[in-house]
NUDO-924368 format. One record per residue (C-alpha): residue number from 0; residue in one letter; x, y, z. Coordinates in Angstrom, 2 decimals, always signed. Layout:
residues N
+-----+---+---------+---------+---------+
:   k : r :    east :   north :      up :
+-----+---+---------+---------+---------+
: NUM : a :       X :       Y :       Z :
...
+-----+---+---------+---------+---------+
//
This chain:
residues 355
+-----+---+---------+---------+---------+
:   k : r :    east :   north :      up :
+-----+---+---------+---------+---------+
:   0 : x :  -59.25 :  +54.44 :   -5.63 :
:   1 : x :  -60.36 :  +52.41 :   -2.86 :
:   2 : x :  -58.17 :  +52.42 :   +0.73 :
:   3 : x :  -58.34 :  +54.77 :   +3.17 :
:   4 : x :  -59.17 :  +58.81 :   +2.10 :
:   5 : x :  -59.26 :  +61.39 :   +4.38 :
:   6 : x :  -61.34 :  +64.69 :   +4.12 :
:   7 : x :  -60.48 :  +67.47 :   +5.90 :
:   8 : x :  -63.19 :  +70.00 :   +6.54 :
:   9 : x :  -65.41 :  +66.28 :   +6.32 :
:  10 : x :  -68.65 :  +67.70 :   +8.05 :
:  11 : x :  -68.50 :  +71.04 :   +6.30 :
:  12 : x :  -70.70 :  +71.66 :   +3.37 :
:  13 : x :  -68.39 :  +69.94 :   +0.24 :
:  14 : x :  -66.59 :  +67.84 :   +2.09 :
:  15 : x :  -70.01 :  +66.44 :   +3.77 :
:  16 : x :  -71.25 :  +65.73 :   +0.42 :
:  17 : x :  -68.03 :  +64.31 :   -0.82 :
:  18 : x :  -67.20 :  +61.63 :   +2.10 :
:  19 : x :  -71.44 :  +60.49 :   +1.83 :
:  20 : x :  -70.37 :  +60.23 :   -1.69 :
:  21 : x :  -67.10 :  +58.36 :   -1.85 :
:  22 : x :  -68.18 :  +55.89 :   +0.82 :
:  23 : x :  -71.55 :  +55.34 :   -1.14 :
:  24 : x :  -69.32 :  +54.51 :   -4.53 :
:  25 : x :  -67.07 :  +52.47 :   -2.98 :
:  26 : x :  -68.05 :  +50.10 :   -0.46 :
:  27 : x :  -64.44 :  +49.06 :   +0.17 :
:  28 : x :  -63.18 :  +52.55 :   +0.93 :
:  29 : x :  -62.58 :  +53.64 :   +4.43 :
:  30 : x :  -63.60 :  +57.13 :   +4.23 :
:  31 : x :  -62.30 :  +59.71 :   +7.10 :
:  32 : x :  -63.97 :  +62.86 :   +7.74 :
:  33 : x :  -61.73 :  +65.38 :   +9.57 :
:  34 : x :  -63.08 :  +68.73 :  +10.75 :
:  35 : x :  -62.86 :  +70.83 :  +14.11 :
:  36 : x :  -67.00 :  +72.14 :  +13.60 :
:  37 : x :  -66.30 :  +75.48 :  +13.96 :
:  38 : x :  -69.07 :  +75.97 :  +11.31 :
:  39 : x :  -72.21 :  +76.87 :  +12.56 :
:  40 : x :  -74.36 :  +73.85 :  +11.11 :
:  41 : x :  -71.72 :  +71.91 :  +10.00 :
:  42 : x :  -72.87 :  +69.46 :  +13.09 :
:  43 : x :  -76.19 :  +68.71 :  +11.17 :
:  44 : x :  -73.89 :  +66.56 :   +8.58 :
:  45 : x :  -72.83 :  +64.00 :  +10.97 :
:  46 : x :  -76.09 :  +61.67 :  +11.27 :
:  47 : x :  -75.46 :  +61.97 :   +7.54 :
:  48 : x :  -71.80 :  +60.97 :   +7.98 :
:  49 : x :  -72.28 :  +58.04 :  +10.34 :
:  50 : x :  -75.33 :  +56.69 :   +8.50 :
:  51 : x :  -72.93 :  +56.41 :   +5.13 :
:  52 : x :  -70.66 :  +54.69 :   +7.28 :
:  53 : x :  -67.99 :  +57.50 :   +6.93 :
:  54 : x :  -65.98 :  +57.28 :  +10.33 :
:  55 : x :  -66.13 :  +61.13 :  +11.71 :
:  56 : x :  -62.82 :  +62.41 :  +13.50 :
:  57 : x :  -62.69 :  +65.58 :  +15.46 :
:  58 : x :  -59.57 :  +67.68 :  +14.71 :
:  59 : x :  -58.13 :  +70.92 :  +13.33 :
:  60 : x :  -55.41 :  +71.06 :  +10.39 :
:  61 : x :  -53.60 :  +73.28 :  +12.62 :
:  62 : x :  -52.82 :  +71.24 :  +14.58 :
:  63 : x :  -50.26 :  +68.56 :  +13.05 :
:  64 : x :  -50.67 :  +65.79 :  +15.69 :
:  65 : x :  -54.17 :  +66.16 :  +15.14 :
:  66 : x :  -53.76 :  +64.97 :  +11.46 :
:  67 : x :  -50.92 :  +62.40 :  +12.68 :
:  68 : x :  -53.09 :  +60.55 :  +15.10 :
:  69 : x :  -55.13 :  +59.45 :  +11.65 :
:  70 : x :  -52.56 :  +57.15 :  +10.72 :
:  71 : x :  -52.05 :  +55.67 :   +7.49 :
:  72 : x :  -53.84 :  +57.12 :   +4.68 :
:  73 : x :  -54.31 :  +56.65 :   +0.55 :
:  74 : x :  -55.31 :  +59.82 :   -0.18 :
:  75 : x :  -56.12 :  +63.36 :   +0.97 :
:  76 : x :  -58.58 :  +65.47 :   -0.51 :
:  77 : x :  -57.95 :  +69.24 :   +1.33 :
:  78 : x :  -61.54 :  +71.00 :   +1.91 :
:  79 : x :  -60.96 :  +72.43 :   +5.09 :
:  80 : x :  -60.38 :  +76.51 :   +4.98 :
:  81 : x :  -62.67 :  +79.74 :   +5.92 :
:  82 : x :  -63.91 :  +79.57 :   +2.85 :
:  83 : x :  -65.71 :  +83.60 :   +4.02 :
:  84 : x :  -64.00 :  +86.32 :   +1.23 :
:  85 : x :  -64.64 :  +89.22 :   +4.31 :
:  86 : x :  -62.22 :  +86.89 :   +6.73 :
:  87 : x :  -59.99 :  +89.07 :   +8.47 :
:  88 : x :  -61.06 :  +92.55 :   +7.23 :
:  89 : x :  -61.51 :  +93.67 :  +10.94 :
:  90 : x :  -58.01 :  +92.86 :  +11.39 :
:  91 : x :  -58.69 :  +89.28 :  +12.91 :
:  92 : x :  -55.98 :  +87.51 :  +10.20 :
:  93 : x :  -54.83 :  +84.94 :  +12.54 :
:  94 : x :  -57.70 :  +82.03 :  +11.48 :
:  95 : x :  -57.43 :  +82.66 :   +8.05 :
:  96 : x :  -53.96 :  +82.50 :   +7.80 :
:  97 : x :  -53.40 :  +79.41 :  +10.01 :
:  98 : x :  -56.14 :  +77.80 :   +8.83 :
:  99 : x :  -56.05 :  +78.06 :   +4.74 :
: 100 : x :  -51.92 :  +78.26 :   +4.78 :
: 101 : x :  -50.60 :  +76.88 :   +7.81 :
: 102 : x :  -53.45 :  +73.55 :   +7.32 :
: 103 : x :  -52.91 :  +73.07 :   +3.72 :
: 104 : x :  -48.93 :  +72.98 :   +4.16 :
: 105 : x :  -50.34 :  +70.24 :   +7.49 :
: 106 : x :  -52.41 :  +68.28 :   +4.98 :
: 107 : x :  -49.52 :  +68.35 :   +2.58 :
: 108 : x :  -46.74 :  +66.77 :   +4.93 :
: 109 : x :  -49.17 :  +64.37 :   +6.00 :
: 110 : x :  -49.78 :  +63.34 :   +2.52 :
: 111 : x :  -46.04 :  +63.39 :   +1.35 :
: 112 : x :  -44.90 :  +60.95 :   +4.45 :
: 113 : x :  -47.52 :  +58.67 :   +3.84 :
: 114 : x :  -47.18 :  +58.83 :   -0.17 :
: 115 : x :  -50.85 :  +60.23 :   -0.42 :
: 116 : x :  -52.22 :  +60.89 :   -3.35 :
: 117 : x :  -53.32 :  +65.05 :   -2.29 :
: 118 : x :  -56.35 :  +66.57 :   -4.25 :
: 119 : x :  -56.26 :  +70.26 :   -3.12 :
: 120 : x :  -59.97 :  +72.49 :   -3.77 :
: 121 : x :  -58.93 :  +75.88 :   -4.25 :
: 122 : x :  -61.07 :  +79.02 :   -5.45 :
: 123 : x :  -61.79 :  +81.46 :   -8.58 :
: 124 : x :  -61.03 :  +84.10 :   -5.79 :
: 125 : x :  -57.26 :  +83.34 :   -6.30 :
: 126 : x :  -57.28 :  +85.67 :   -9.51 :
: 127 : x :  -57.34 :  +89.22 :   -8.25 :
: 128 : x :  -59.93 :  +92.01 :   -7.92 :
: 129 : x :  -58.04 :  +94.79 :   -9.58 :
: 130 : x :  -57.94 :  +93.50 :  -13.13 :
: 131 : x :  -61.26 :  +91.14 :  -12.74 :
: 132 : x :  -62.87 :  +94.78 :  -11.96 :
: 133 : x :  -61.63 :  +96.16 :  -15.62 :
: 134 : x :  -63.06 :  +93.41 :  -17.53 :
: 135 : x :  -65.29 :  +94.63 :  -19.98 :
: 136 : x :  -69.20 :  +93.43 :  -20.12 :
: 137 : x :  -72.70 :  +94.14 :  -21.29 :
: 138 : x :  -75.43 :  +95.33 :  -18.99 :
: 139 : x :  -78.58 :  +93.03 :  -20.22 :
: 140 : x :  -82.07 :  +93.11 :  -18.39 :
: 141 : x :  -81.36 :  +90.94 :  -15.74 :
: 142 : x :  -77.37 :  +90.08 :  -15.55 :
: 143 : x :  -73.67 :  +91.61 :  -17.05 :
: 144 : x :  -72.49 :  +89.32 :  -19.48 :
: 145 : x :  -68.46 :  +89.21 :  -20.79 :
: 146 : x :  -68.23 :  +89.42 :  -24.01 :
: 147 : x :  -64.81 :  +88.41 :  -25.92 :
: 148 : x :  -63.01 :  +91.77 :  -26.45 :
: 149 : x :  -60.81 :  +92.63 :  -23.07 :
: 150 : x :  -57.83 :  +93.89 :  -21.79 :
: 151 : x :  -56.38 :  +90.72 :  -21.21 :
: 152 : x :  -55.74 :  +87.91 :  -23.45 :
: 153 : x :  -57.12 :  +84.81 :  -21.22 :
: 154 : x :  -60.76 :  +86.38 :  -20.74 :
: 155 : x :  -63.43 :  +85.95 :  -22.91 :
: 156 : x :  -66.61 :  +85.57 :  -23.01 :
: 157 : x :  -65.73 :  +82.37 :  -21.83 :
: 158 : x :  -64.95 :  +83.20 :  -18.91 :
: 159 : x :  -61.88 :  +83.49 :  -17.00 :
: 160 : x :  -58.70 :  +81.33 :  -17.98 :
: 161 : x :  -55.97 :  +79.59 :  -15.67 :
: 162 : x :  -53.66 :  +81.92 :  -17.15 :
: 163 : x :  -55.20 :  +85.00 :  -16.23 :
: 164 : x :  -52.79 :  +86.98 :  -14.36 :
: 165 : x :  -52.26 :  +86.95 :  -10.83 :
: 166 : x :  -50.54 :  +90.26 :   -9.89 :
: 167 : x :  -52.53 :  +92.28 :   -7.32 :
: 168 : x :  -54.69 :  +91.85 :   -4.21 :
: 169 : x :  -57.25 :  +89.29 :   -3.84 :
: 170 : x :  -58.66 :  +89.26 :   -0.07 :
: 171 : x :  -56.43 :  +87.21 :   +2.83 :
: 172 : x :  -58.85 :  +84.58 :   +1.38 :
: 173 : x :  -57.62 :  +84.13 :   -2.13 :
: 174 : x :  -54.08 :  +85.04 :   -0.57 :
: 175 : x :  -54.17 :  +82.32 :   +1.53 :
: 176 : x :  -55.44 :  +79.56 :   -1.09 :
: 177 : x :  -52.78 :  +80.85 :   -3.70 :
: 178 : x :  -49.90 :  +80.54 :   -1.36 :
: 179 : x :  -51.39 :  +76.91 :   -0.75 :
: 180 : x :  -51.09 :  +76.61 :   -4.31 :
: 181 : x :  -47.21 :  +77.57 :   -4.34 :
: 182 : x :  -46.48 :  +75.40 :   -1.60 :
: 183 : x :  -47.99 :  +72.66 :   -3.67 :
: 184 : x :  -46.27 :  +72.91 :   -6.69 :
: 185 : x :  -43.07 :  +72.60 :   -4.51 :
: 186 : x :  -44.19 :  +69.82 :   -2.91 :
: 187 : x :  -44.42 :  +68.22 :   -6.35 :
: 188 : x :  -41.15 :  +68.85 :   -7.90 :
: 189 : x :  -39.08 :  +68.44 :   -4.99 :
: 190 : x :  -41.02 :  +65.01 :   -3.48 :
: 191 : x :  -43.18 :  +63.46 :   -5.95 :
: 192 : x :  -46.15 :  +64.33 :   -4.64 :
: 193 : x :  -49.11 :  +63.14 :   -6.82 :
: 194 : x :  -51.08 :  +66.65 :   -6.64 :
: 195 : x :  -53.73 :  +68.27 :   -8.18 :
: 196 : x :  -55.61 :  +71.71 :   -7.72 :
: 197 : x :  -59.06 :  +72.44 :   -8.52 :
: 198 : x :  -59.98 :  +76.39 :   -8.96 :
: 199 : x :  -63.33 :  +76.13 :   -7.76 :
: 200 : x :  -65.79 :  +79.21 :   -8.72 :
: 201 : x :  -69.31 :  +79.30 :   -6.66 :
: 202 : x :  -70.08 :  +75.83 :   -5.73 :
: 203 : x :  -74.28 :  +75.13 :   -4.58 :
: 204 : x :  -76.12 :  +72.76 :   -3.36 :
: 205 : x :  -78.08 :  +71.07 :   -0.53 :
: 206 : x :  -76.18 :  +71.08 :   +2.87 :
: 207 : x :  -75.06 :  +74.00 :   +2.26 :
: 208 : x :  -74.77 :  +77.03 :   +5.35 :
: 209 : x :  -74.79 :  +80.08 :   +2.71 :
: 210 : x :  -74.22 :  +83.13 :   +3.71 :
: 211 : x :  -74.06 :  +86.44 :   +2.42 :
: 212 : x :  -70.41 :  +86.51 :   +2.16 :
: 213 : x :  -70.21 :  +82.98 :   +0.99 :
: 214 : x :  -72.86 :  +80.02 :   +0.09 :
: 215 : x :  -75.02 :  +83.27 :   -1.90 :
: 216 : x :  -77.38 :  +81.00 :   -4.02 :
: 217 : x :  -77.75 :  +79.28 :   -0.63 :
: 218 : x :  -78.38 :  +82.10 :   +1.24 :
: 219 : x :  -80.86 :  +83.15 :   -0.99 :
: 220 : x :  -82.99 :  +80.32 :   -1.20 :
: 221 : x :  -83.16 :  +80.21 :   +2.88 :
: 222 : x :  -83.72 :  +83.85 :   +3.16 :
: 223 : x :  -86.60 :  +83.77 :   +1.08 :
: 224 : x :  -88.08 :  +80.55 :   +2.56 :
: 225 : x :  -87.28 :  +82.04 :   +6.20 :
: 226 : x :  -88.60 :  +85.32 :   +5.27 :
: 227 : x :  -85.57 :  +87.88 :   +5.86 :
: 228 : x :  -84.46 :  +90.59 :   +4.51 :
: 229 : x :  -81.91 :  +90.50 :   +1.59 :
: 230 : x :  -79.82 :  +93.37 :   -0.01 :
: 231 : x :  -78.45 :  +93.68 :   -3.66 :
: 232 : x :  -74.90 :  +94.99 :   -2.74 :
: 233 : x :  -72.49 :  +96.77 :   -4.84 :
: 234 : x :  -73.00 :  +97.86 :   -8.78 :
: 235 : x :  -75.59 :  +99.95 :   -9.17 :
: 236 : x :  -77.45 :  +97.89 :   -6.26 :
: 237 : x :  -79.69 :  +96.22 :   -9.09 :
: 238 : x :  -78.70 :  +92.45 :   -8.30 :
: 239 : x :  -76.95 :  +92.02 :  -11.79 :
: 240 : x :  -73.27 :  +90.39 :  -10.86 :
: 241 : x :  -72.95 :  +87.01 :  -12.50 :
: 242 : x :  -71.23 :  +83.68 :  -10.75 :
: 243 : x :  -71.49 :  +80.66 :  -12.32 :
: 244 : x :  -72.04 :  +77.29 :  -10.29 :
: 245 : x :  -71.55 :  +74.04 :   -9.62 :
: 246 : x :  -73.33 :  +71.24 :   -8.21 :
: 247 : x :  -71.50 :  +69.03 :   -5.72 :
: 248 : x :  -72.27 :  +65.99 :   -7.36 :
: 249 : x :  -70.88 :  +66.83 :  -10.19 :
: 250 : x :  -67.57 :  +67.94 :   -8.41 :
: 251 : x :  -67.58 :  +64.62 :   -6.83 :
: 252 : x :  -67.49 :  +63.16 :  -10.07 :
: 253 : x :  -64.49 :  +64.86 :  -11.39 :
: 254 : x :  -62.77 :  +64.39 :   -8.28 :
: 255 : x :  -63.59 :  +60.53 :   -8.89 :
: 256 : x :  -61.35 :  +60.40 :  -11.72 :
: 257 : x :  -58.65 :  +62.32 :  -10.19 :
: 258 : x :  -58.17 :  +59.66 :   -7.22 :
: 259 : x :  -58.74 :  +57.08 :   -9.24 :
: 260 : x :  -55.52 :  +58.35 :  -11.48 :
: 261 : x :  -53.45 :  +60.65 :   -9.37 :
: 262 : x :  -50.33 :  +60.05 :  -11.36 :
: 263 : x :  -52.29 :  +61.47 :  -14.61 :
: 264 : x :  -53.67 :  +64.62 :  -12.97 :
: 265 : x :  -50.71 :  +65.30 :  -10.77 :
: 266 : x :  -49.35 :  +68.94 :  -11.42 :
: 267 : x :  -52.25 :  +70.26 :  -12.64 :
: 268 : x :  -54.31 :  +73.69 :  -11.89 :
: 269 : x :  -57.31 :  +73.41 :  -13.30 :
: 270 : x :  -60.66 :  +75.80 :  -13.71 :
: 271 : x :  -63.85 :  +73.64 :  -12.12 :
: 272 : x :  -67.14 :  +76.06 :  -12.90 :
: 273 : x :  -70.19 :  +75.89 :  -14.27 :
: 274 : x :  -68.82 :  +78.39 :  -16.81 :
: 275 : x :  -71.32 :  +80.54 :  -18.94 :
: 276 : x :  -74.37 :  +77.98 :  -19.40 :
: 277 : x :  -74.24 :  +77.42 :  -15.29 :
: 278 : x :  -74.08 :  +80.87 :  -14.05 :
: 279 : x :  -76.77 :  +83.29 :  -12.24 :
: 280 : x :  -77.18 :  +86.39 :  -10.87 :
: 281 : x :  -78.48 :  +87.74 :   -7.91 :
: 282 : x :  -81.89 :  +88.76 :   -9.94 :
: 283 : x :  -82.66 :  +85.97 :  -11.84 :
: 284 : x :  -81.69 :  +83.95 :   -8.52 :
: 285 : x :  -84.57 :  +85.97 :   -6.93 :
: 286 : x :  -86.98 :  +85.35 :   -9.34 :
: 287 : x :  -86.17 :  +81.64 :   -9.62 :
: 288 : x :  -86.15 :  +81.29 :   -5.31 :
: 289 : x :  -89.56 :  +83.61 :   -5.37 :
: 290 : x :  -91.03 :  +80.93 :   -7.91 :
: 291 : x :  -89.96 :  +77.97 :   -5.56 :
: 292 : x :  -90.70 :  +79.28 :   -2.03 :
: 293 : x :  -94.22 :  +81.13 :   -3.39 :
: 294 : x :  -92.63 :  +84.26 :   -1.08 :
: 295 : x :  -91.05 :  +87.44 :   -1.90 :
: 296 : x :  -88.94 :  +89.36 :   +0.42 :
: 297 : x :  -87.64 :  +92.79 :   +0.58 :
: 298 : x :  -84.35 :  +93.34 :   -1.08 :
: 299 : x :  -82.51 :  +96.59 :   -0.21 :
: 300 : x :  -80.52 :  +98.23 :   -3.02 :
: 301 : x :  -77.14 :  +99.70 :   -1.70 :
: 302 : x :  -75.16 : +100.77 :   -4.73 :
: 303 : x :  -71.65 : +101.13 :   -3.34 :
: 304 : x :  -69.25 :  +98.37 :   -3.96 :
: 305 : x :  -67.75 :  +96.11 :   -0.95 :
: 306 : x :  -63.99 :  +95.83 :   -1.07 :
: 307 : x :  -62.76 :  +92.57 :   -2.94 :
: 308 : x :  -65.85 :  +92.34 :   -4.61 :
: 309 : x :  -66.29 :  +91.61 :   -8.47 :
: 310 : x :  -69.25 :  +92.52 :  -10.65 :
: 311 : x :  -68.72 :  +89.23 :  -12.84 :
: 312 : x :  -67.25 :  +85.75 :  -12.28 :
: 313 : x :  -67.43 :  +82.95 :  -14.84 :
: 314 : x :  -64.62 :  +79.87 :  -15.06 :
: 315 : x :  -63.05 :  +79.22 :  -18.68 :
: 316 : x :  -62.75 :  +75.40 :  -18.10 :
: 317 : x :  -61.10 :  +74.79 :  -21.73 :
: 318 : x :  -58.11 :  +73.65 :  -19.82 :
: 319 : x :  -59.77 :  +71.03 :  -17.86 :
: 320 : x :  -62.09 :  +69.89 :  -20.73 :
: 321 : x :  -59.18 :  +69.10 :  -22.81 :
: 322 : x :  -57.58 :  +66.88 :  -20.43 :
: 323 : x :  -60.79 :  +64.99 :  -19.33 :
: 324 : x :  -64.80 :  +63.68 :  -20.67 :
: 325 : x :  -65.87 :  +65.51 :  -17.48 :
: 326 : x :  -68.95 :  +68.04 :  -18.29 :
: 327 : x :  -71.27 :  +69.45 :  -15.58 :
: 328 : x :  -74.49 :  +67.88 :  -15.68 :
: 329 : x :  -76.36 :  +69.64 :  -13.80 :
: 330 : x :  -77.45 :  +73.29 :  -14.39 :
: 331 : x :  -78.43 :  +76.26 :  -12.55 :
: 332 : x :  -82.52 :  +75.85 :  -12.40 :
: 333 : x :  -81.29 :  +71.93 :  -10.71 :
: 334 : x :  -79.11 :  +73.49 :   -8.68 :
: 335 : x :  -81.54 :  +75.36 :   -7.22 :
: 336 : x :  -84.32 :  +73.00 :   -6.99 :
: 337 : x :  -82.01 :  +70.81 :   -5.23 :
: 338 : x :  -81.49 :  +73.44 :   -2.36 :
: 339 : x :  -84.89 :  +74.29 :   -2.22 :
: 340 : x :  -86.07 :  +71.01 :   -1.79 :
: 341 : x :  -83.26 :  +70.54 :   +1.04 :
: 342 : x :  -84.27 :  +73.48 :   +2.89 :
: 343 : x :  -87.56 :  +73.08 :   +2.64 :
: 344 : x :  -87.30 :  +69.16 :   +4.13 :
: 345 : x :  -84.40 :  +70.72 :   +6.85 :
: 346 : x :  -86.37 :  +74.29 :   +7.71 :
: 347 : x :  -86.90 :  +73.70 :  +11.39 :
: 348 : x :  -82.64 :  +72.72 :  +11.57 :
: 349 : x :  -82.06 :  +75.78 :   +9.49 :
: 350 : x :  -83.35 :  +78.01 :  +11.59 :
: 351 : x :  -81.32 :  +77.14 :  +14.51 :
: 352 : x :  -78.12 :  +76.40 :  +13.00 :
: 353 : x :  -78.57 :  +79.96 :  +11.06 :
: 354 : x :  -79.71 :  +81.99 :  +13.68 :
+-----+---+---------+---------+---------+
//
């Protein structure tokens, strides 16, 4: 699709690396990047913006007339949110909730008065914590692995399925990007809208501000090149929960073919992971940073569990992989060569913008 697309949360760590990438495919795009910086570091993308000739606008999908002032747009592709799963634990609810509901029903009036097409990245953490906790794994050396028998028929060793149920609590996080969800399936019946929703699990990769409670791989990697402390949190404290990943690149491709046939994709919820052959855990991401950097740092082990957390996430992305030719391509070791490489070239910015 070429015309004009606008990216909300532009200058944040996806949608960064999506606008760059759109406007690099696609000379004939006008690519919009729409974010309020709120972010620490999230200002470090926007030499990168400007020199890919993405046009940067300075806003907040709270605010309506914010998005309005735009104008005219092709397509919408919703990355703005606190993406953090601790958001509003202390009781501070009011960002969350404005931002991940209140901006994605924003983004998705926008899109339905100009006729948009609307590609909406949601997140793995939409499937609650009560019944991901009961799945059933294998403790191995370094990492839990699912294996197929479970209490529930769409989890495997697969991974998780689209249809696993969604019954319980899931921090304001999840909460937030599954009532997004709702609102767009509405949208979609009642006014066309040409939608699609991507259930993101642990996406990776350079530009990325990890930190503990989101961006982990990222987090890693920088800790370990900075030198500070890291703690395995949670299950035994031994570093053995499992995420799988996902390079941005290879997001960007699949989100390629979804503006460049909204009418085909539109309706769907789909799984976007690594799955099983792209996962890591916190260990083997140690040993794999430690081999990179040439540092070790001390890990703390604190054994009890965090609420909302899960000992195992890994996407089933049968669904998606039935519909589409779109694989990953890149694996875990790339992934993390990739950010290495990035924070090594980007240290002396890091350690500002992370401070």
């Amino acid at each position: 699709m070429s015309g004009r697309i606008l990216v909300t949360g532009g200058a944040g760590f996806v949608g960064a690396n999506l606008s760059v990438a759109l406007a690099g495919r696609d000379l004939e795009r006008d690519v919009i990047a729409f974010d309020n910086l709120k972010r620490r570091g999230s200002e470090l993308n926007l030499p990168r913006l400007r020199e890919a000739g993405v046009r940067f606008v300075h806003g907040d999908v709270r605010s309506p007339s914010d998005l309005e002032a735009i104008g005219v747009i092709d397509a919408l592709v919703e990355c703005s949110a606190e993406p953090s799963v601790m958001a509003g634990v202390d009781g501070g609810t009011e960002f969350v909730v404005h931002t991940n509901l209140l901006g994605a029903y924003n983004c998705l009036d926008l899109a339905r008065r100009h006729g948009a097409a609307f590609v909406f990245l949601s997140t793995s953490r939409v499937y609650p914590t009560g019944p991901l906790n009961e799945l059933r794994y294998e403790e191995g050396e370094s990492r839990f692995e699912l294996i197929d028998e479970q209490p529930y028929p769409d989890a495997s060793s697969r991974g998780i399925t689209e249809e696993f149920p969604l019954e319980g609590h899931r921090t304001l996080y999840g909460a937030t990007k599954l009532g997004a969800e709702l609102l767009i399936h509405e949208y979609v019946e009642a006014f066309g809208l040409r939608a699609v929703i991507d259930r993101c699990g642990v996406i990776a990769g350079p530009w990325q501000m990890g930190k503990v409670d989101q961006g982990v791989f990222t987090h890693w990697m920088v800790s370990h090149q900075l030198g500070r402390e890291l703690a395995y949190i949670g299950y035994g404290g031994q570093g053995k929960q499992v995420r799988d990943m996902l390079h941005p690149d290879d997001l960007v491709d699949l989100i390629e073919k979804q503006l460049a046939s909204p009418a085909e994709w539109s309706g769907a919820t789909l799984n976007v992971g690594g799955g099983p052959g792209c996962s890591l855990s916190l260990r083997e991401a140690t040993d794999i940073c430690a081999e990179l950097t040439g540092r070790t740092v001390p890990i703390r082990s604190e054994p009890e569990n965090r609420a909302g957390d899960i000992p195992i996430y890994v996407s089933d992305c049968g669904r998606l992989f039935d519909r589409s030719d779109w694989r990953p391509a890149r694996g875990s070791r790339q992934i993390m060569e990739d950010i290495f490489e990035w924070v090594r070239e980007h240290e002396g910015a890091l350690r500002t913008a992370l401070a």
